[in-house]
N, C-alpha and C positions, 0 to 999 in steps of 0.2 A: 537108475542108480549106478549099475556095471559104467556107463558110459562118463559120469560125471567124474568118477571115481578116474577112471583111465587120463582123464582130461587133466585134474589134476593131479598126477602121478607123473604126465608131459612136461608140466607149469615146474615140477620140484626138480626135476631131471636139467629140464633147461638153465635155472638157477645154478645146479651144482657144478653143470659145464662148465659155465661163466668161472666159479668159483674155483674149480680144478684147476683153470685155464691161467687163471690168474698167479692161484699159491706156484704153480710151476714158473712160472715166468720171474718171479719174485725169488725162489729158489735157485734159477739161474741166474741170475742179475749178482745175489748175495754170493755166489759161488766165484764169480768172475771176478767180484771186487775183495776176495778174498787173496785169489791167484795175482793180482796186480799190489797188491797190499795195499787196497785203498780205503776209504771209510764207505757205507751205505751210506745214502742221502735219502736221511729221514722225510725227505719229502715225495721222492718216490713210494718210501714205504709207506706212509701214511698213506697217500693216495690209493696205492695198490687195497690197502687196508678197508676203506673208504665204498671202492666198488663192490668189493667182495660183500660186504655189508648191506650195499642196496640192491646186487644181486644183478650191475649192469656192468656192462664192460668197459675197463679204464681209458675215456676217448682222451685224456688229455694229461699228460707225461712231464712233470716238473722237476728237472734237475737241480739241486740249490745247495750251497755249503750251508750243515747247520754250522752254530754258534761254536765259536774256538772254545770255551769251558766245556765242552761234548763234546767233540770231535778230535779230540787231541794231535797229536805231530800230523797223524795221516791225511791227504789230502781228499777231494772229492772229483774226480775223475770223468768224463765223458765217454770213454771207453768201454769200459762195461756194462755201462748200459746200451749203446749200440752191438756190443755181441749180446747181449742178452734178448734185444730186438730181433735178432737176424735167427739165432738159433732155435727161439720159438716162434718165428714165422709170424710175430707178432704184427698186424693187418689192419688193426682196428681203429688204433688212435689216431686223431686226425691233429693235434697238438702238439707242439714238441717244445718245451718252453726253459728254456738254460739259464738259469740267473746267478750272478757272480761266483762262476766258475772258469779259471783259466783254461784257453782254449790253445793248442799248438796249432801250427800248421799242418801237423797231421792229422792232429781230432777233427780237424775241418774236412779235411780231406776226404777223411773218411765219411765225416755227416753227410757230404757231397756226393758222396757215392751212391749211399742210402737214401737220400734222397732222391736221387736222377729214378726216372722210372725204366730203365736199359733191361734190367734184371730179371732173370725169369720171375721174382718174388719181389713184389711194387708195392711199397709203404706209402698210401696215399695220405704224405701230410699236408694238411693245407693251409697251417699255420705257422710259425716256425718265430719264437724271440729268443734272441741271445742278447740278454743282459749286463751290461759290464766284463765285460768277458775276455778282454786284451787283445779284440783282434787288432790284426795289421793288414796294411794294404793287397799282400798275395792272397791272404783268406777270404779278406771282401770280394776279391776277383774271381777266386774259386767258385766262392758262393755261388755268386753272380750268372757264372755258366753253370752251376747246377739247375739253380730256377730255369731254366729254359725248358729242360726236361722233368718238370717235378708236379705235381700238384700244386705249387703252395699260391694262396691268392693273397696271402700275409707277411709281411716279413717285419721284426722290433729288432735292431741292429744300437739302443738306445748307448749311449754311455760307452760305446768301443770309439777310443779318439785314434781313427785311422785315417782323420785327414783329406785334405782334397785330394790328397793324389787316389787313395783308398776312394773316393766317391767316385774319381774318373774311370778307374778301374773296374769298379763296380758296375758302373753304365756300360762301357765297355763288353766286359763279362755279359749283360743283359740282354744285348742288344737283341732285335725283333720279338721278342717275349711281350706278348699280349693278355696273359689271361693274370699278371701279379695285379693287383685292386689298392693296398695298402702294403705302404711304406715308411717307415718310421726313425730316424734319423736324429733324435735329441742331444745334443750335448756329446756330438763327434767334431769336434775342431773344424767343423766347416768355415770358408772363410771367403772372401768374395771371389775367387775366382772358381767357387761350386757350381757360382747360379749357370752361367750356359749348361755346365752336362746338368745342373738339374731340368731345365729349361728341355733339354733334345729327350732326357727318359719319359718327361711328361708326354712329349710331342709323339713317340714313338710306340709307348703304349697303352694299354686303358685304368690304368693308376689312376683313382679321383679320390684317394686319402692321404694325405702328404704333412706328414709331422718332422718339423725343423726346429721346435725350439729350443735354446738353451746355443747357438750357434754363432758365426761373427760374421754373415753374409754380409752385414750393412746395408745401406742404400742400392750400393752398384751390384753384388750378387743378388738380393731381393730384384730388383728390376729384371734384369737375366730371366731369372726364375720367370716369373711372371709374362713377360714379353711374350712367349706363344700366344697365351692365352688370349692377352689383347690383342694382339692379332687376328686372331680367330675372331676374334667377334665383332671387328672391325670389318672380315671377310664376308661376314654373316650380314652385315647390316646391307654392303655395299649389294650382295646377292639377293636380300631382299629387293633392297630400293630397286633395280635389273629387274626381276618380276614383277616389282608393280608395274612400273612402265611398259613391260612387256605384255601385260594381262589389257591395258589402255588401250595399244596399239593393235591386240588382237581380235580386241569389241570392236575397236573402228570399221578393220579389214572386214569382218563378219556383217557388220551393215551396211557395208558398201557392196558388198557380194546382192546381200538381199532388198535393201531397199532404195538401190541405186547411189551414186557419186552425191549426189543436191541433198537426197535425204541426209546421209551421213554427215556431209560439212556442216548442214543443220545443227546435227546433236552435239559436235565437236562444239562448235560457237556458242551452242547453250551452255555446255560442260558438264560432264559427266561428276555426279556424287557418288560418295561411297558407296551408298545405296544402289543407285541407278546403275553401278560398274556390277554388283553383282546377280541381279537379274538377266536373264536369257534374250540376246539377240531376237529383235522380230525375227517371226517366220521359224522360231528355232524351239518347241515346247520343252513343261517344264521334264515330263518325262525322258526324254532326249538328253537331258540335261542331268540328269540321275542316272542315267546309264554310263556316263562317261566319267561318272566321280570315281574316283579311286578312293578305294578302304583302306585306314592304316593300319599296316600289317603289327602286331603288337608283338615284343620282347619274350623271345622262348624261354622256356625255364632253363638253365644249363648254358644258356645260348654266350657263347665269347662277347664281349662286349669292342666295338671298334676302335684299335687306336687312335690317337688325336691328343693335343691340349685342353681337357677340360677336368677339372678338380668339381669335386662337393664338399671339400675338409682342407682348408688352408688353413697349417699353424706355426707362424711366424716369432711366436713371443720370446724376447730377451735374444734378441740379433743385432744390438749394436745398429738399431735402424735410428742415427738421431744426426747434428750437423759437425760431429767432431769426428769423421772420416777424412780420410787423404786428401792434401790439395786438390783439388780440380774436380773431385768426384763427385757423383750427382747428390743432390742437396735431398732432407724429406720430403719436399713438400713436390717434386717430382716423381717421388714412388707413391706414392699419395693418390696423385693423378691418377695414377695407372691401376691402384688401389680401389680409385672410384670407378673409375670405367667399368670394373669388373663386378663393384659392386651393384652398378646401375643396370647394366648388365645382361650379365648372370643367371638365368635362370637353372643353374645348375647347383650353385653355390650356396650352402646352407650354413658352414662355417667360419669365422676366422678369428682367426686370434692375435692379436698385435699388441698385448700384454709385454708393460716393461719397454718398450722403445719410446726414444722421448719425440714423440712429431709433434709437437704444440699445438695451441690454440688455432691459427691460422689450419693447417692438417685437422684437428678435429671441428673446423667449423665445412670441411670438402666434406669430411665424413658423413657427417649429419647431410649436409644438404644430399648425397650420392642416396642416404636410405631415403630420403623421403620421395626421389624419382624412383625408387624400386619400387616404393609402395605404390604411388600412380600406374607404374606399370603390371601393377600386380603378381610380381617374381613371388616368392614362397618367401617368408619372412624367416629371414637373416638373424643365425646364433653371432655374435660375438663379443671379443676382449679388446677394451682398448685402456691403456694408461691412465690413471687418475689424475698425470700430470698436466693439465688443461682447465679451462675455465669450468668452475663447478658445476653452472646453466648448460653448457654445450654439453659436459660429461653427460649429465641427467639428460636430456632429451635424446642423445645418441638411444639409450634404452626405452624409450616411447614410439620409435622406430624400429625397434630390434628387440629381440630377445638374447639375455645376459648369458654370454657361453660359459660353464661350468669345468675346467680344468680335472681331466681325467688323469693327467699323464703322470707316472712318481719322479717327486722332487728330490734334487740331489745338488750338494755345494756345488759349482759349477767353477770348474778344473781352471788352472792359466794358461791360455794360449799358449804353443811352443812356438 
């Protein structure tokens, strides 16, 4: 009884930690925004609220303007709550999520700093969205070179129109950073001349979540974009085809070794089957032949994943992908192409989205035909979104091939170009 007692007396103590830990942080936050004359955002308090309640520690930090009838003249601030982070050594949250609140070039600055892990005291966030939030091009850049040094494997940059030059900057800023996973890009005034730097951050690092919709890449930066990718898998096939031919030419040598020059032209002239290519040379057993296989080494937990061009989340929808782009420039039904290749494919690729772009009937009859070679291939069957602008039949059977992707991302009027 003494021991059970003790045990939970551990259980109540650890709760009110948490709890302690919390009210204090929440005290410092409201103190800071007092000092700046700013308003608390009710959605940190709620949240802070929220923990304390289930008696777990606040992993995930929402800064948000409430509603103008609450909140009166005063605005809601970033600031304060970064000193308030800093002053209680606060460690824990792995989210940091800003939504429609303006950012300076300094509040960036500063997130940037708090972020980079330089510090003797390293905030490992690993998520990071800033929603509407007015950046401009030197914040995206800043950022950019913070992610190098930071945790984060996420970044929502959704609804800040910082433009291409803001996107080149961005890459820029990124450059050799391997461990960012998901990127998120919606409704920033992207515009065709994105698609290369998006095309080189792809190529450069291990990003396989890539959200673009609501943007004006068109045809010719959609292509950009994408072009690694085909490539790569183009490099893939040709480095297959190399090995098979290689693996041919190495049976032959091998029975020429053992069962003389006449035997071997023999079996050539007969011609080796699938089959026949992967059973053991005379003279060579099958033991022997088990010793020399190599085991594949399987993905560590934590383990960096390797740079390269390969996506699993492409979402393209409402990019101005139709045939009313600039003179000369390439038509849909060549991003289409390049659309299929990836689709056919792929065995990476578990998304996409082409929601809103008008590629017609002719593009959704590539479409259908691309899934139905994936599924002979047996790739992992493909979420996506395509246009209801197309022949009703082709619409419909695209999903008898595929599974219908489900639009996660929040919708917003979608701004006019500058």
């Amino acid at each position: 009884m003494p021991d059970k007692k003790k045990q939970l007396k551990g259980k109540k103590s650890s709760m009110s930690d948490t709890a302690i830990s919390l009210k204090k942080f929440m005290k410092t936050y409201e103190n800071h925004c007092a000092q700046t004359q700013t308003y608390v955002s009710p959605t940190v308090k709620k949240g802070v609220q929220r923990a304390i309640e289930n008696g777990k520690p606040l992993s995930k930090i929402i800064l948000a303007c409430p509603d103008k009838s609450i909140g009166g003249p005063r605005p809601v601030y970033l600031k304060p709550l970064i000193m308030a982070i800093r002053d209680e050594r606060y460690m824990i949250a792995k989210e940091l999520c800003v939504w429609n609140v303006q950012l300076n070039n300094q509040e960036i600055a500063n997130l940037s700093i708090l972020l980079e892990l330089q510090g003797l005291t390293k905030y490992p966030f690993s998520k990071l969205e800033l929603f509407d939030c007015g950046i401009d091009a030197w914040s995206v850049e800043r950022l950019g070179k913070s992610i190098n040094f930071s945790s984060l494997t996420s970044v929502n940059l959704d609804y800040n129109e910082f433009g291409d030059e803001g996107l080149k900057r961005f890459v820029l800023g990124l450059q050799g950073h391997s461990q960012l996973l998901s990127v998120s890009m919606c409704y920033c005034n992207l515009g065709p001349s994105s698609g290369a730097p998006l095309g080189e951050l792809i190529s450069q690092s291990a990003i396989h979540e890539l959200y673009l919709n609501g943007n004006y890449l068109q045809c010719e930066g959609s292509m950009e974009l994408i072009r690694p990718l085909v490539d790569s898998l183009e490099k893939q096939e040709q480095k297959s085809l190399y090995e098979s031919g290689h693996i041919i030419v190495k049976h032959f040598l091998e029975a020429t070794q053992l069962s003389g020059i006449q035997s071997a032209v023999s079996a050539v002239s007969d011609g080796f089957t699938e089959q026949e290519a992967a059973q053991p040379p005379q003279g060579m057993s099958v033991t022997n032949k088990k010793k020399g296989k190599k085991k594949v080494r399987k993905k560590k937990k934590g383990e960096q994943l390797k740079p390269g061009p390969w996506l699993t989340k492409l979402h393209l929808a409402d990019n101005g992908i139709d045939g009313r782009g600039m003179k000369g420039k390439p038509a849909p039904l060549e991003f289409i192409q390049m659309i299929c290749q990836l689709i056919k494919d792929s065995k990476h690729l578990i998304e996409l989205d082409l929601e809103d772009n008008s590629v017609g009937d002719l593009s959704g009859n590539e479409i259908l035909e691309a899934l139905k070679q994936r599924k002979e291939a047996k790739h992992p069957m493909l979420q996506i979104r395509v246009t209801a602008r197309m022949n009703p039949d082709t619409f419909s059977a695209i999903f008898k091939y595929s599974k219908k992707l489900k639009s996660i991302k929040k919708h917003k009027k979608k701004k006019t170009k500058k």
